[in-house]
Backbone as numpy.savetxt, mean C-alpha at the origin, in Angstrom:
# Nx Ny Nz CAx CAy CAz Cx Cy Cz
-10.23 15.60 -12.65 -10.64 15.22 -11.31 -11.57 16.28 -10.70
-12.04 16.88 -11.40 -13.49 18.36 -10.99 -12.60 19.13 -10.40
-11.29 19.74 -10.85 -10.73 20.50 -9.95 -10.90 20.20 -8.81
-10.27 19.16 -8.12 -9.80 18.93 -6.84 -8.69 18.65 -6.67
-8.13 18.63 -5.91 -6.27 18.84 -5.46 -6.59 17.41 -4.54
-5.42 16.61 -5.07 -5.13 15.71 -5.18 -3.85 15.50 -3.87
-4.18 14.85 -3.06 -3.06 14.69 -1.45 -2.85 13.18 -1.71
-1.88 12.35 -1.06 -1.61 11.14 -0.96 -1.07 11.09 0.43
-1.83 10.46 1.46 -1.63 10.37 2.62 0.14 9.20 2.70
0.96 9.30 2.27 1.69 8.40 2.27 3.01 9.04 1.67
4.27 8.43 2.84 5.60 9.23 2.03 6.37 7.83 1.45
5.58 6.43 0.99 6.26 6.06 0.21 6.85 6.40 -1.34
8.24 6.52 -1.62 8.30 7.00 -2.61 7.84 6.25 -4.31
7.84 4.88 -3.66 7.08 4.07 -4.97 5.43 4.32 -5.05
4.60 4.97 -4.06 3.92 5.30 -4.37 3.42 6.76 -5.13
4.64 7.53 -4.65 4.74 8.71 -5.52 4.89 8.54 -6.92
6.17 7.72 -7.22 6.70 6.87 -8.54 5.38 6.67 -9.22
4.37 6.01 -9.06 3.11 5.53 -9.36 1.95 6.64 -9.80
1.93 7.10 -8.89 0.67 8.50 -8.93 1.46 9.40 -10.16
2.63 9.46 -10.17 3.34 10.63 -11.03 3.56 9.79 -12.64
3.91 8.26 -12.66 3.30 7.62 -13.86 2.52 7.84 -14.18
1.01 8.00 -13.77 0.19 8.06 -14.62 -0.67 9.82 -14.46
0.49 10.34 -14.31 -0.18 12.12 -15.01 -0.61 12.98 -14.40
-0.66 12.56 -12.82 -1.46 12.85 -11.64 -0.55 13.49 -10.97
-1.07 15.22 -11.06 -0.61 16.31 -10.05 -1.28 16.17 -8.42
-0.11 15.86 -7.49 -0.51 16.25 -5.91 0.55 16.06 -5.29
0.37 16.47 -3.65 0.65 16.69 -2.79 1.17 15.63 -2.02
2.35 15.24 -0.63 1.85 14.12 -0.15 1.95 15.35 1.25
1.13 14.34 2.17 0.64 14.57 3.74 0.80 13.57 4.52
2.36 13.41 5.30 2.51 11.67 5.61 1.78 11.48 6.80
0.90 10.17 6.89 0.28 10.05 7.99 0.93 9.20 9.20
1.27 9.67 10.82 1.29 9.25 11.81 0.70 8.19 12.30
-0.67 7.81 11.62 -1.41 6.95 12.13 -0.79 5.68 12.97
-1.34 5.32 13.75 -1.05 3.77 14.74 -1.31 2.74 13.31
-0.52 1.90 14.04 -0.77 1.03 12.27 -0.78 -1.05 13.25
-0.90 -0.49 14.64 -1.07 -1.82 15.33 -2.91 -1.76 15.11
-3.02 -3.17 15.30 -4.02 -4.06 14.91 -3.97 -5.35 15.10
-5.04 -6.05 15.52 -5.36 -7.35 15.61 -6.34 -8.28 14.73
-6.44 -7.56 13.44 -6.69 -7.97 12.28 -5.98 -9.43 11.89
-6.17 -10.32 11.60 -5.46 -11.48 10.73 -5.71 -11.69 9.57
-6.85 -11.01 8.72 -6.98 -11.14 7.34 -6.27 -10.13 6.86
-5.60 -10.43 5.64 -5.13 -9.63 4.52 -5.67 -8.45 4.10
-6.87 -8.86 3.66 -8.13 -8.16 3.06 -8.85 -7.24 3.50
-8.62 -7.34 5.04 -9.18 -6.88 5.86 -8.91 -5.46 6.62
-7.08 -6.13 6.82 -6.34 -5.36 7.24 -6.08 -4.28 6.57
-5.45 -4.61 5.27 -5.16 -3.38 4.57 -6.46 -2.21 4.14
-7.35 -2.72 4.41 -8.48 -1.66 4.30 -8.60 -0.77 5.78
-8.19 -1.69 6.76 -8.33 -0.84 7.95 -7.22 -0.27 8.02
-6.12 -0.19 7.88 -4.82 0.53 8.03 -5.01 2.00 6.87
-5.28 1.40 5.67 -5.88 2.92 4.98 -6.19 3.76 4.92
-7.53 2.87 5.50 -8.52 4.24 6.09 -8.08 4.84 7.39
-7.64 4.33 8.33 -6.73 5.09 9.47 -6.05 6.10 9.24
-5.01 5.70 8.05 -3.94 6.66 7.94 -4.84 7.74 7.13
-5.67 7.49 6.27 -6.16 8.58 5.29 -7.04 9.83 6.29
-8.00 8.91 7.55 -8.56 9.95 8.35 -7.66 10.56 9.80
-6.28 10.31 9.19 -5.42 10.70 10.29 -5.18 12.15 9.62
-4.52 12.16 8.60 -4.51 12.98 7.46 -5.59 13.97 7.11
-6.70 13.66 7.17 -8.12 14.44 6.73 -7.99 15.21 7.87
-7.72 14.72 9.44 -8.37 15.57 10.10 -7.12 17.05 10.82
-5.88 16.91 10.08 -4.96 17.60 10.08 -5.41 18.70 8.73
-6.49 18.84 7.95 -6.87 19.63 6.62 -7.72 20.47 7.30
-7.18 21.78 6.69 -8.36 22.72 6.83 -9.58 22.53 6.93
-10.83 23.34 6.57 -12.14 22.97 6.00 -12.27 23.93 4.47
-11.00 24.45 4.70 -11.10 24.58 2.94 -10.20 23.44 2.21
-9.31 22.69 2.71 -8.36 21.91 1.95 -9.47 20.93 2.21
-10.38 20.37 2.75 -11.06 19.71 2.88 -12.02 19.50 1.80
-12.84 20.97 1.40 -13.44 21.09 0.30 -13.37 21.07 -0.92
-11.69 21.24 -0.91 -10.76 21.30 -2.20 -10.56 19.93 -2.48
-10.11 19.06 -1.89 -9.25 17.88 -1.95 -9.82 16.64 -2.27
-9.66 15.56 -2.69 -9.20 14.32 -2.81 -8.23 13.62 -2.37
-7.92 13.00 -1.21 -7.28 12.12 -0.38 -7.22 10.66 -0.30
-5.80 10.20 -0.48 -5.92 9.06 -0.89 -4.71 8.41 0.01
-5.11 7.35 0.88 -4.46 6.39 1.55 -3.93 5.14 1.04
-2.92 4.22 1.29 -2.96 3.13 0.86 -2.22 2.02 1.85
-2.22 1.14 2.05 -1.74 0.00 2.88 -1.09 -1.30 2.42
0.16 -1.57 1.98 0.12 -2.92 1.55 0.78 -4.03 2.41
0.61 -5.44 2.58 1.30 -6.29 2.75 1.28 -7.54 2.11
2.30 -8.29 2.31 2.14 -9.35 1.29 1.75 -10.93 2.66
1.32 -11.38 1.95 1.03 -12.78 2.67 1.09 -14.23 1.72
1.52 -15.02 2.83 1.18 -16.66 2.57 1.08 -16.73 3.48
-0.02 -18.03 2.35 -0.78 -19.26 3.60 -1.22 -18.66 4.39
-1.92 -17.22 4.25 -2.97 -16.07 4.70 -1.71 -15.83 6.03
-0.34 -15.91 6.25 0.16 -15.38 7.01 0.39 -13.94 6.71
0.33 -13.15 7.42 0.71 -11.40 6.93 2.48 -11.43 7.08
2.74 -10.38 5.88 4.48 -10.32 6.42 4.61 -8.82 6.42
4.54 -8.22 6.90 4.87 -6.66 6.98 6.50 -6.16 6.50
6.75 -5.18 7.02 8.71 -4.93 6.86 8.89 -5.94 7.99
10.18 -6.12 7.27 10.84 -6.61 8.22 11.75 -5.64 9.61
12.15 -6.17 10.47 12.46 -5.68 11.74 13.88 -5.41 11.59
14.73 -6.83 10.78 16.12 -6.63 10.43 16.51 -7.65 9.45
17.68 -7.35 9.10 18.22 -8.14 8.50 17.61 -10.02 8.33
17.86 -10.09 9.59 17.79 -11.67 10.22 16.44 -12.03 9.58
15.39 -10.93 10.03 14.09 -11.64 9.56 13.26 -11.20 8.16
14.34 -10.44 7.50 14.32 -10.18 5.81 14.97 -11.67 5.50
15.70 -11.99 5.63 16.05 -13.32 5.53 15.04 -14.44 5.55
14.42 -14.63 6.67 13.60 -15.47 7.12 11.89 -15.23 6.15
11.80 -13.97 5.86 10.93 -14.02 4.95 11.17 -14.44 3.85
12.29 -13.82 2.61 12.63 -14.51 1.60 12.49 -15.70 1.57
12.92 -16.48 2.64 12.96 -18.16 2.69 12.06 -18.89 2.46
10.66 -17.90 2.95 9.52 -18.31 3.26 9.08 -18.20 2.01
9.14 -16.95 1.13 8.52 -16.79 -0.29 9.26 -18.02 -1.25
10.29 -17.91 -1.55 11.09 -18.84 -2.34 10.57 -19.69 -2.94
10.47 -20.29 -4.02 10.30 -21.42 -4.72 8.53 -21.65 -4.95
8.00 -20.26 -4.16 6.50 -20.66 -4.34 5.70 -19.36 -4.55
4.44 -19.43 -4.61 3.53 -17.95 -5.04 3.06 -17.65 -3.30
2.96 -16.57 -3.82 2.28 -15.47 -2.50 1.09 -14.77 -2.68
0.80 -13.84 -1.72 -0.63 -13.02 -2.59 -0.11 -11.59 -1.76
-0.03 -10.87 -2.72 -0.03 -9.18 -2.05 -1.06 -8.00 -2.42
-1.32 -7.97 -1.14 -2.84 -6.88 -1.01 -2.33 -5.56 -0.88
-3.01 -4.37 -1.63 -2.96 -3.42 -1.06 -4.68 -2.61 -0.86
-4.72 -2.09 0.19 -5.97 -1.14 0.43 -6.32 0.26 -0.18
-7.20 0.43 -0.61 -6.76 2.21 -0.42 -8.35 2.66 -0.50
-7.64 3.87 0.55 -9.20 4.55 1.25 -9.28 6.04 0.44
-9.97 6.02 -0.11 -9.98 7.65 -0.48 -11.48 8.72 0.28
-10.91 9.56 0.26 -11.97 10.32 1.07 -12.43 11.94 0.43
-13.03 12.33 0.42 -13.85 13.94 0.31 -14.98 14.16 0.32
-15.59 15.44 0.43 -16.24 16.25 0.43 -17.20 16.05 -0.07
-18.55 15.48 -0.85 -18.83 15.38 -1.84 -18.76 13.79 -2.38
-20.02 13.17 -3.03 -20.03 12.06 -3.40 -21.00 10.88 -3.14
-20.98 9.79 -3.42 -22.07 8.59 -3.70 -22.02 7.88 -1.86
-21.27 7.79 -1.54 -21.40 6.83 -0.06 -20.77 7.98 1.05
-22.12 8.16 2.11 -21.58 9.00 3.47 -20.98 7.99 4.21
-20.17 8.63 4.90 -19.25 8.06 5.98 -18.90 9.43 7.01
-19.44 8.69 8.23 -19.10 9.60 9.19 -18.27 9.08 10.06
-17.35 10.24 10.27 -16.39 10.65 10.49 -16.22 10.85 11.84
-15.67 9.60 13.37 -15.86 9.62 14.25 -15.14 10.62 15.34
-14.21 11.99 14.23 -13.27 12.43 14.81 -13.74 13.98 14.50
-15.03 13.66 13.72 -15.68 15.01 13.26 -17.07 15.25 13.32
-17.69 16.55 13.12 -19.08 16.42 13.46 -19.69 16.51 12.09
-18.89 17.00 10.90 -19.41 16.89 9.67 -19.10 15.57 9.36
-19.77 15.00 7.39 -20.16 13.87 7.05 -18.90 14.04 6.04
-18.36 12.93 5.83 -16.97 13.08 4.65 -17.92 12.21 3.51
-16.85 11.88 2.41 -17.06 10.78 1.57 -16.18 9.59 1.78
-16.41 8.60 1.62 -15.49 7.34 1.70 -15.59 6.38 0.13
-14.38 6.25 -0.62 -14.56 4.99 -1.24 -13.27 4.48 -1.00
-13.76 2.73 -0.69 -12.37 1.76 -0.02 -12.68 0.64 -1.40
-11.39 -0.12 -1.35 -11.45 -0.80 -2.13 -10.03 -1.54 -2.07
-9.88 -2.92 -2.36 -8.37 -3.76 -2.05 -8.04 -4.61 -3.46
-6.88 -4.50 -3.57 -6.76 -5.35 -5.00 -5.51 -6.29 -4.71
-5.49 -7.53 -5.09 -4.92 -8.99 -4.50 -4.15 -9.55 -6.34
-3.22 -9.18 -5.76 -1.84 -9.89 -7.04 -0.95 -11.12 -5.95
-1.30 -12.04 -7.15 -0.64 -13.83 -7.15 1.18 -13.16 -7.80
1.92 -13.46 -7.13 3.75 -13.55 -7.22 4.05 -14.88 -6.99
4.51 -15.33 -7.98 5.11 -16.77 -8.04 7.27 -16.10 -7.95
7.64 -16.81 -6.88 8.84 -16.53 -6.93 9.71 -17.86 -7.46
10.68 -17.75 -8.20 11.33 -19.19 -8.30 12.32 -19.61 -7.62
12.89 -20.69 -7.00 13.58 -21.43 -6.33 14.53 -20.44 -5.52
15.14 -20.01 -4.81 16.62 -19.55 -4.38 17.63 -20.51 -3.38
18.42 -20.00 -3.57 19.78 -20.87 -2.49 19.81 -19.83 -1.62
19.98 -20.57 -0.45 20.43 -19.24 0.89 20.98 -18.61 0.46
22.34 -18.50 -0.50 23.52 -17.37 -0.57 22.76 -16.60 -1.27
21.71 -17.13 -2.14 20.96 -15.81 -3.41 20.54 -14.80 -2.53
19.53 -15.25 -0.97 18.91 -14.72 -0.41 19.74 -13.61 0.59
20.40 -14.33 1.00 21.59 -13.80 1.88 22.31 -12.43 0.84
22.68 -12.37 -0.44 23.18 -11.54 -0.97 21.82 -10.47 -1.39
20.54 -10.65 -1.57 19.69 -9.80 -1.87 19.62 -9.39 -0.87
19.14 -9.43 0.79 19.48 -8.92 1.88 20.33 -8.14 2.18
21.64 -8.59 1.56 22.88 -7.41 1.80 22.54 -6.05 0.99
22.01 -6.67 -0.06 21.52 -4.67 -0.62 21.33 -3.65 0.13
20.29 -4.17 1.18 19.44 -3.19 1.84 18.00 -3.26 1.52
17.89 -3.31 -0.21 16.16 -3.33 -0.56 15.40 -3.84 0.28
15.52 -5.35 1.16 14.22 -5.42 1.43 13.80 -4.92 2.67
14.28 -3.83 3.48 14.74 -3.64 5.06 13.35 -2.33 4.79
12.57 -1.81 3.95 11.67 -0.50 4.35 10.42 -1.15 3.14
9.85 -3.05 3.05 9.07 -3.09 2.13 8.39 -4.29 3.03
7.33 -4.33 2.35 6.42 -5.62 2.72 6.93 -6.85 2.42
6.85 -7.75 3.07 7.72 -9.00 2.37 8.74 -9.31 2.24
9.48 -7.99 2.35 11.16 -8.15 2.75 11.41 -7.79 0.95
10.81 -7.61 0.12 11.52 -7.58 -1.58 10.73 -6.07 -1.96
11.32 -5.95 -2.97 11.11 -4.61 -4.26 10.49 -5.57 -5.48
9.40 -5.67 -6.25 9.60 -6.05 -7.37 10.02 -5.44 -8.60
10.14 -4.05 -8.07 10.63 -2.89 -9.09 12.27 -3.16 -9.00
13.28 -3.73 -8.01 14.48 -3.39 -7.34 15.13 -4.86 -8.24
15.93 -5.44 -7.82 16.68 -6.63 -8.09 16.12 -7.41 -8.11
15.36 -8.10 -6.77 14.42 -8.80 -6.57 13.56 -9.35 -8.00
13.80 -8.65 -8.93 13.39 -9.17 -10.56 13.53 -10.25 -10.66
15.07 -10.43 -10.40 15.55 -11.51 -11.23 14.89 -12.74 -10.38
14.13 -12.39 -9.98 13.82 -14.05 -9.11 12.14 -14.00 -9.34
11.29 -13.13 -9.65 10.22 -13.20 -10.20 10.04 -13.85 -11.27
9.02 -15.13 -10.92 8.79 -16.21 -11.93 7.41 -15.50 -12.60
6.68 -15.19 -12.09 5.35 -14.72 -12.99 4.28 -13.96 -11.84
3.32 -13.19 -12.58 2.14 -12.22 -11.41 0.73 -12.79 -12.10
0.00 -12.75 -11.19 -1.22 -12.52 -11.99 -2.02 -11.90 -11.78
-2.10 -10.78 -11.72 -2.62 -9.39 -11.18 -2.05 -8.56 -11.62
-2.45 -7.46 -10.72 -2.20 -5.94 -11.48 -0.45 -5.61 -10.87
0.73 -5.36 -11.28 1.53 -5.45 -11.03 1.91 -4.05 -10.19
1.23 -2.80 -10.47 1.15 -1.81 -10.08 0.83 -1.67 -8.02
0.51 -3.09 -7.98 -0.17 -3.25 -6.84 0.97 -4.21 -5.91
1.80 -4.42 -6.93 3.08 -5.49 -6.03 3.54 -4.48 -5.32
4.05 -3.17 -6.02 4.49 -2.32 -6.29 4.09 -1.14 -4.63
3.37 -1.42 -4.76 2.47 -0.16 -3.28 1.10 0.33 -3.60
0.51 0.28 -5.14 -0.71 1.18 -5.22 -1.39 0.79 -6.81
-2.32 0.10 -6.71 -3.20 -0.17 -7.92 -3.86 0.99 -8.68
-2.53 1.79 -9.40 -2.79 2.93 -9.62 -4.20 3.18 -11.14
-3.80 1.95 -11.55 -5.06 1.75 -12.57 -6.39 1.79 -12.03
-6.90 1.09 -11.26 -8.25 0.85 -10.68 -8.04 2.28 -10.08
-7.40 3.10 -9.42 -7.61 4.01 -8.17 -8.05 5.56 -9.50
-8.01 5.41 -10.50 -7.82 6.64 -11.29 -9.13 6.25 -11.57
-9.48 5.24 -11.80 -11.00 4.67 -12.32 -11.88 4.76 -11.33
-11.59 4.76 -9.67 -12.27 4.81 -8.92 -12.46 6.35 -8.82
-11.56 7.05 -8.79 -11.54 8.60 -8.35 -12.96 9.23 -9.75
């Protein structure tokens, strides 16, 4: 990575899980960022939530960790029928999402903004008087879930898993057993299209 030190604006731990799969020494720097928006696209959104959190993050860096670094944001949520489903709030409406996925496919986006010092596209930086680097980019995996009965749903809820995820599920967690098929990068159900992002860096 040209000797650059490697940050992940994000304290999800499946995204750590991910970055540390594939061989990749860094840091994380969790970002504060506001994450309200009036976005309604998928596609859209998770690119703007990214890049938020990633230049929330940048501008907490030195101007030597700045020069050093590679910074990397990411955003996911899952949607149908281009509805967005974020975490859920509680129980009740982890429920009410499952219900909603059940028996049919979904699409889950994630964003990710990376930023430094150095590189092919300027982006300036409305919180700074110097010029950063920006590359954004979103990758969209098809989840076909198969059928459930309330009690299936009702007992995956009782875990806990889906109460701190997009969509209310883990596809890494239990939530398996009800995954009918993906067609996409699975790494990306997951929190972070760690394949494309190593190719992008």
């Amino acid at each position: 990575m040209n000797n650059k030190k490697i940050i992940l604006a994000s304290g999800s731990p499946r995204r750590k899980e991910l970055l540390s799969q594939i061989g990749l020494s860094f840091t994380v720097r969790v970002s504060e960022a506001d994450e309200h928006t009036e976005e309604t696209k998928p596609e859209k959104l998770v690119c703007i939530l990214s890049e938020r959190k990633t230049l929330a993050v940048w501008d907490e860096l030195t101007e030597e960790e700045k020069k050093e670094s590679i910074l990397i944001g990411a955003d996911t949520v899952v949607a149908v029928d281009d509805r967005i489903l974020g975490k859920p709030a509680d129980e009740t409406e982890a429920f009410q999402m499952i219900k909603l996925l059940q028996g049919r496919s979904h699409q889950v986006y994630t964003g990710v903004t990376i930023l430094r010092q150095g590189g092919l596209q300027p982006f300036e930086d409305e919180t700074n008087t110097c010029s950063i680097q920006k590359k954004q980019f979103f990758e969209k995996t098809d989840v076909l879930v198969y059928p459930m009965s309330e009690e299936e749903i009702a007992a995956y809820v009782k875990t806990g898993e889906p109460l701190d995820k997009a969509g209310a599920y883990g596809i890494q967690g239990s939530f398996a057993a009800y995954i009918q098929g993906i067609n996409g990068d699975y790494s990306n159900v997951v929190g972070l299209p760690v394949g494309r992002l190593y190719h992008e860096i």
